[in-house]
C-alpha positions in Angstrom: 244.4 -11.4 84.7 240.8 -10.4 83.5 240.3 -14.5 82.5 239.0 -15.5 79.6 236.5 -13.6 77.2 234.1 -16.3 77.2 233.7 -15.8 81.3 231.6 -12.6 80.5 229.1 -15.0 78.2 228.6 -17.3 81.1 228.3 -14.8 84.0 225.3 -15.0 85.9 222.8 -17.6 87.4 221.7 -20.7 85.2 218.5 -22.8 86.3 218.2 -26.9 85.0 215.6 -27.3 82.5 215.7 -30.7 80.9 217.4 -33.5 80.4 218.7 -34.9 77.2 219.5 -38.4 75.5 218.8 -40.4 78.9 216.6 -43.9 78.6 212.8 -42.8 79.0 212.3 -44.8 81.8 215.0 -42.4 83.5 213.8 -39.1 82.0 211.1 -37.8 84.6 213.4 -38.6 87.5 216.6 -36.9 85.8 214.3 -33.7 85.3 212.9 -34.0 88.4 217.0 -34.1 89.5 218.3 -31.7 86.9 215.4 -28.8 87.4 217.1 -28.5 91.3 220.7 -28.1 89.8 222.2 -24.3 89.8 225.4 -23.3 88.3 226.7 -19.5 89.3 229.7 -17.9 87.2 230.9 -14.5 89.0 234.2 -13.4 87.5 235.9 -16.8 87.9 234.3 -18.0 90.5 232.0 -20.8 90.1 229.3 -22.5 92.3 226.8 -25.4 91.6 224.3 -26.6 93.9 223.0 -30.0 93.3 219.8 -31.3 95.2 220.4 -32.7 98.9 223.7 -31.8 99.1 225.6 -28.1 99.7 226.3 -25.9 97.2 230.1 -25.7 96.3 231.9 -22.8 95.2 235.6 -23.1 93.7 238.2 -20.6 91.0 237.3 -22.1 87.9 239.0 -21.0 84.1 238.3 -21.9 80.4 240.7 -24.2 79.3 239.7 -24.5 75.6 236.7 -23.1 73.0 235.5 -24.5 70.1 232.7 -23.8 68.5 230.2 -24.2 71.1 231.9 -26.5 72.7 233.6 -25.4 76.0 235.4 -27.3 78.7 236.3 -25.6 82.2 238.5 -26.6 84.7 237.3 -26.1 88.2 239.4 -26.5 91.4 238.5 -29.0 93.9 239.8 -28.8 97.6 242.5 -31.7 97.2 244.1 -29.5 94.3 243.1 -31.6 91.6 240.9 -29.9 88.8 237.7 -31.0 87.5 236.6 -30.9 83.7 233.5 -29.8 83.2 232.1 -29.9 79.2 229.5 -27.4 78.5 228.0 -26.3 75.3 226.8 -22.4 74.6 223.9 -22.9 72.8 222.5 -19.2 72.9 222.9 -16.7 75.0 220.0 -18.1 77.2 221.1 -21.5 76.9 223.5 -23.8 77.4 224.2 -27.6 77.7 226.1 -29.4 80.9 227.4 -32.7 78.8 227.9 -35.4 81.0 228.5 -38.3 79.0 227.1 -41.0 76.5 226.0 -38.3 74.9 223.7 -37.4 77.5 223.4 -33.5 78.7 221.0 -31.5 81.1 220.0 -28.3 79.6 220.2 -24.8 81.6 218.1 -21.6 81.0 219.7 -18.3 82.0 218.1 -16.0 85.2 217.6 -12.8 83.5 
């Protein structure tokens, strides 16, 4: 299958930014944190690399779209799937939500 049309709108390298919503005596460390954090999408293929540890790379597919609002499923080694929550803010942007209304912020490579 050619995957979902949303894949082609997240193709590419994204770089972490900022962080949002986290307690401000947790903000400079979380940017520090988030500004080493990569996420890759080729075809449906997706790999994140995380400071200090290796970068993983694992089939991913949208599972639904609304709005901005996208989750992914991704597909860890023990067959189990991950959910990750994103939000497409622009072309350039999006947001990795990871909770409590917290999210880290991504630019696009271009």
């Amino acid at each position: 299958g050619c995957g979902h049309p949303l894949q082609r709108k997240l193709e590419g390298r994204w770089f972490g930014q900022a962080v949002e919503n986290f307690d401000d005596r947790d903000v400079a460390a979380a940017t520090g944190w988030a500004k080493g954090v990569l996420f890759e999408f080729a075809g449906s293929s997706f790999t994140v690399a995380i400071p200090a540890e290796e970068p993983r790379s694992s089939i991913y597919k949208v599972t639904s779209v609304h709005n901005s609002d996208v989750r992914l499923a991704v597909d860890r080694k023990d067959g189990k799937a991950d959910t990750l929550q994103l939000k497409l803010d622009s072309e350039d942007s999006l947001r990795w939500m990871i909770g409590e209304g917290r999210s880290i912020v991504f630019r696009r490579e271009r």
